[in-house]
Z-matrix of the N, CA and C atoms (Angstrom, degrees):
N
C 1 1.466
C 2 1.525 1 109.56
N 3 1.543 2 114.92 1 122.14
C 4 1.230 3 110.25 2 178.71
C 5 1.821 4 119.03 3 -96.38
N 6 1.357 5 110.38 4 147.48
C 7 1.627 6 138.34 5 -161.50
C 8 1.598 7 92.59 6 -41.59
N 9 1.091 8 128.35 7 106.05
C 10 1.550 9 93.09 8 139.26
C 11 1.317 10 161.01 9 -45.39
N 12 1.425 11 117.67 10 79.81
C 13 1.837 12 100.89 11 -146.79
C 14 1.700 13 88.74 12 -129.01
N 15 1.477 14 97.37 13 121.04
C 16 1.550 15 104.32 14 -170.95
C 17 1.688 16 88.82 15 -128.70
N 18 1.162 17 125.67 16 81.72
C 19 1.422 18 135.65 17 170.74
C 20 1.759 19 101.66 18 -111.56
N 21 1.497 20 98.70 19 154.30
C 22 1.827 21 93.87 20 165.46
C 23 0.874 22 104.96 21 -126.08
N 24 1.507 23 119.67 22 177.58
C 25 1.740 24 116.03 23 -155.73
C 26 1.533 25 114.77 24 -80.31
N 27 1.564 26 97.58 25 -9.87
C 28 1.927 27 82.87 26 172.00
C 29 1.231 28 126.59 27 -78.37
N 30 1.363 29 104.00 28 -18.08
C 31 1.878 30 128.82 29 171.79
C 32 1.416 31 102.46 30 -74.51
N 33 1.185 32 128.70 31 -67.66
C 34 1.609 33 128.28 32 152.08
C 35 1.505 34 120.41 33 -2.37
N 36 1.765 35 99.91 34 -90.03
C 37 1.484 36 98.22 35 -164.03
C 38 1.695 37 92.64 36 -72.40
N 39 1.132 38 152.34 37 -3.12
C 40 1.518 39 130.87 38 150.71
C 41 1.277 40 137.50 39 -54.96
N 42 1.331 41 92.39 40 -30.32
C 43 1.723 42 112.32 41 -173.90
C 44 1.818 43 102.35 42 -93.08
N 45 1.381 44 119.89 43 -9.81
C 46 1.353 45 116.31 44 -167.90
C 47 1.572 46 70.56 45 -102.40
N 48 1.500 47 160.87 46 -74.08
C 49 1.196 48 149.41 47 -160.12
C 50 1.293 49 117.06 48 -48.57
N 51 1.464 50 110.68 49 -46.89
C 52 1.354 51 108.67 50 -175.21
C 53 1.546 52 117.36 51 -85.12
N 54 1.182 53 115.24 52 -45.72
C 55 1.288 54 121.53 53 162.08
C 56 1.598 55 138.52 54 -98.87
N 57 1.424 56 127.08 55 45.46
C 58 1.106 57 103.88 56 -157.94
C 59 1.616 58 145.15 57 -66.35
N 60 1.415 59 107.49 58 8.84
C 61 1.271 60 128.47 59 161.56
C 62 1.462 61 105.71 60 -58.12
N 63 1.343 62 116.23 61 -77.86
C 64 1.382 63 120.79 62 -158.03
C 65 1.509 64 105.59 63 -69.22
N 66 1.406 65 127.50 64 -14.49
C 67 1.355 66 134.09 65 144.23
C 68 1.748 67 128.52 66 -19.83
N 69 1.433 68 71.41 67 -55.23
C 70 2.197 69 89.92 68 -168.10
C 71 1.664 70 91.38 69 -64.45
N 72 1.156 71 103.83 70 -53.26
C 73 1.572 72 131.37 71 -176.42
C 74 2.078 73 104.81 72 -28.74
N 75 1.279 74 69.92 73 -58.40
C 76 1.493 75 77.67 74 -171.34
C 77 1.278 76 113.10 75 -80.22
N 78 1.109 77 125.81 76 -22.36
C 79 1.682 78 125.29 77 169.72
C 80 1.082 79 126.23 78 -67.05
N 81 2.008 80 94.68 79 -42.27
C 82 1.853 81 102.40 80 178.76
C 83 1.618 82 100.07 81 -65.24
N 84 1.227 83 124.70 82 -17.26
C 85 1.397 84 107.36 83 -149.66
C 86 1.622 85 104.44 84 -95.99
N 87 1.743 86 103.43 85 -8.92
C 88 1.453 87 118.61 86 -169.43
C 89 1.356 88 96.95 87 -94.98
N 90 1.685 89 132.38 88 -25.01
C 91 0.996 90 98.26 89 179.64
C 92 1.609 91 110.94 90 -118.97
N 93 1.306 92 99.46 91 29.23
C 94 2.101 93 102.72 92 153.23
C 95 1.296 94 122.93 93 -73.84
């Protein structure tokens, strides 16, 4: 079952600056 992850890239590259943990997070989880 794949992630629901409906972010756009300005939410993206913010969340990879501000957080880059929960970044990875969200990528690994976008592309399971």
């Amino acid at each position: 079952k794949k992630a629901d992850v409906r972010l756009n890239r300005k939410m993206l590259a913010q969340l990879a600056v501000v957080d880059p943990g929960s970044f990875t997070n969200v990528v690994a989880a976008a592309k399971s």
